[in-house]
C-alpha positions in Angstrom: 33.1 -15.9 -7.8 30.9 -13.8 -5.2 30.9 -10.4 -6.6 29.7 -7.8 -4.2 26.2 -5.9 -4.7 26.1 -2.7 -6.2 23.8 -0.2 -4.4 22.0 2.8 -4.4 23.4 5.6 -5.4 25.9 3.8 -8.5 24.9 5.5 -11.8 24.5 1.9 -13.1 21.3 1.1 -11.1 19.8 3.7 -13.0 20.5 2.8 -16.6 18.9 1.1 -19.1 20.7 -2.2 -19.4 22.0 -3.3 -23.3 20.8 -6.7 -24.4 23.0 -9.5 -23.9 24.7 -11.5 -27.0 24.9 -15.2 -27.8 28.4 -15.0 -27.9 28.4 -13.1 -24.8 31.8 -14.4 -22.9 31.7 -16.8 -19.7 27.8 -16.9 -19.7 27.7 -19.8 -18.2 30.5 -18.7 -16.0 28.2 -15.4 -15.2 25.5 -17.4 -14.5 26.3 -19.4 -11.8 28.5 -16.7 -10.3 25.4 -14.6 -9.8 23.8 -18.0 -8.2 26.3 -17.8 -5.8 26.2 -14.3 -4.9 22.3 -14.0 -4.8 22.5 -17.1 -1.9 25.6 -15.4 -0.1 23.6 -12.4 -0.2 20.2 -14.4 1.1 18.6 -12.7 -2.1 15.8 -14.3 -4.3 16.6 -12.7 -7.5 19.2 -10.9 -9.0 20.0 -8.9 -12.2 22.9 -8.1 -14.1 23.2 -4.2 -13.2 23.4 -5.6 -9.1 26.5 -6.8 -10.0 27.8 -3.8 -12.4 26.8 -5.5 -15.6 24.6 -2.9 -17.8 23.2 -5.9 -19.9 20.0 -7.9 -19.6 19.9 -10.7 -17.9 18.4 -11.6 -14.2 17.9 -14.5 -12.2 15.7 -16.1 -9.6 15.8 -18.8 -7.2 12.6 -18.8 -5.0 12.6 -22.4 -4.0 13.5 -21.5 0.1 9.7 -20.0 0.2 8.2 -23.3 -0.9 7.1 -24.6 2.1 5.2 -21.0 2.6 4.3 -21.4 -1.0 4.5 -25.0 -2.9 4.1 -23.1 -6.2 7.5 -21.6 -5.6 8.9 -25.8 -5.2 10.6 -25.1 -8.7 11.6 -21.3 -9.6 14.7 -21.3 -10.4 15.0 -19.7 -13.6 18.0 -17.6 -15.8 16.2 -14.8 -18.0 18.0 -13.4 -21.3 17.1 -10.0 -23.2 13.6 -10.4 -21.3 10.4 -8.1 -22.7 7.7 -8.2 -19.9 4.0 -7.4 -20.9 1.7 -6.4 -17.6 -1.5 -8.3 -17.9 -5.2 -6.7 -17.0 -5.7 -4.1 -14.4 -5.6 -6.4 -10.8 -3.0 -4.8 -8.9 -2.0 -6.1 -5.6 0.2 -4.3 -2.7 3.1 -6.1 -0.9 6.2 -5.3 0.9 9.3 -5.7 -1.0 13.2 -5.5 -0.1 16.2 -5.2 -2.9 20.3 -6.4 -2.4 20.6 -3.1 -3.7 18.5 -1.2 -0.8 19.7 -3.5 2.6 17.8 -2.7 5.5 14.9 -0.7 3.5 11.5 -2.1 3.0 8.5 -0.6 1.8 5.0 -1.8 0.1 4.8 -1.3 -3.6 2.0 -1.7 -5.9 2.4 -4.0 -8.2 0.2 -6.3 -11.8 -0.9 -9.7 -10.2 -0.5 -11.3 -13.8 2.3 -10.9 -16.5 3.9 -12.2 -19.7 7.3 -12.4 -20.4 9.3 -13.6 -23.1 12.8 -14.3 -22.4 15.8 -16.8 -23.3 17.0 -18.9 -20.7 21.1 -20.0 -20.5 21.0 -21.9 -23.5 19.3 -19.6 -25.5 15.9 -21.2 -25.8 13.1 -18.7 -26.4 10.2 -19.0 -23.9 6.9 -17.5 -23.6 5.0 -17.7 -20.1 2.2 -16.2 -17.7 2.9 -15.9 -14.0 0.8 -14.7 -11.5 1.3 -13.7 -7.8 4.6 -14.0 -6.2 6.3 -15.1 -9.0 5.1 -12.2 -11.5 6.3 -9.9 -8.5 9.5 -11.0 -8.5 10.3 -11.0 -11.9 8.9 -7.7 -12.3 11.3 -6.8 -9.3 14.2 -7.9 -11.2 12.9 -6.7 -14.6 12.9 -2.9 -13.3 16.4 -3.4 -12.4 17.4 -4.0 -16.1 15.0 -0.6 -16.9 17.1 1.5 -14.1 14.2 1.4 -11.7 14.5 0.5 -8.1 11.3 -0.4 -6.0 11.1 3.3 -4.1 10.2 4.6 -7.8 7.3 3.0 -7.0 6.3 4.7 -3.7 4.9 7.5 -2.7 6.5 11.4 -2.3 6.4 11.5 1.0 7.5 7.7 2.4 10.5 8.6 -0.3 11.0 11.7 1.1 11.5 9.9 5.1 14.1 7.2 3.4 16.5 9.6 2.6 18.6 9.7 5.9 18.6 5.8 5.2 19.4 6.6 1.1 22.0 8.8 1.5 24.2 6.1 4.2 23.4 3.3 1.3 25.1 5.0 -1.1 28.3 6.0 1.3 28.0 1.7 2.1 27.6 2.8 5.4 24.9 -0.1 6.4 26.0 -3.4 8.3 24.8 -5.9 5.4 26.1 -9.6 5.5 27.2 -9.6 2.4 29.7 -7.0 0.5 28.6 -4.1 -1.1 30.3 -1.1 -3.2 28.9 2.0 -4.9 29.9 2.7 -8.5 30.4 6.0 -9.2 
């Protein structure tokens, strides 16, 4: 099932998102349905409250930049109930995009380095560093499940000139590919 993005302006983006139970129903189901809709939606992550699920989970699939970036030949990952720890001061900006933003891009500071423990799909606990790409795009994702989108991140004033662009996002009035709704 492709479910359609939620997007700014749904009360649900901007919640903190429960933690996700073993017996949780469909998982598996869950999980590759929000495969699907992340590549219908040309997306390289994707997280539980996107698709009007407050509970924590997110996934990625960052394997279509590997040619750009052979370190990227093998993310594909499910995170469950994730806790993300930033690592060291080295901050590093670069332009991001979000599902639940289409057509707004801005740069955003963001840590180079992280760790993040996490279950993956069957419930195996895993502890990992990333750095680069991959650390931004989980922390991407993991904001989601904290009710924080990537303009949080910038400044007053480039805030201030998106909200023309805000307020037609959150009447889905944007010409996206994919479908969209606003939960109210």
């Amino acid at each position: 099932m492709i479910y359609p993005i939620v997007v700014y302006g749904s009360h649900i983006l901007r919640q903190v998102a429960k933690d996700i139970q073993r017996d949780y129903p469909n998982l598996q189901t869950l999980i590759a349905d929000m495969f699907d809709t992340m590549h219908q939606s040309d997306g390289m992550g994707l997280a539980g409250p996107q698709i009007g699920k407050s509970i924590r989970i997110f996934i990625v699939d960052a394997t279509s930049l590997a040619e750009e970036d052979p370190e990227l030949k093998d993310f594909k990952k499910v995170f469950l109930n994730p806790k993300l720890q930033l690592v060291g001061e080295e901050t590093i900006v670069m332009n991001e995009g979000c599902l639940s933003l289409p057509k707004i891009r801005e740069d955003v500071n963001r840590h180079i380095k992280i760790i993040i423990t996490y279950y993956d799909e069957n419930w195996n606990f895993f502890e990992e560093v990333y750095e680069g790409l991959k650390a931004r795009i989980i922390q991407h994702e993991y904001d989601h499940l904290d009710g924080v989108l990537f303009i949080d991140k910038i400044n007053a004033l480039r805030k201030k000139l998106l909200k023309g662009k805000l307020n037609d996002i959150s009447k889905c009035n944007v010409d996206v590919s994919y479908k969209i709704k606003v939960l109210k």
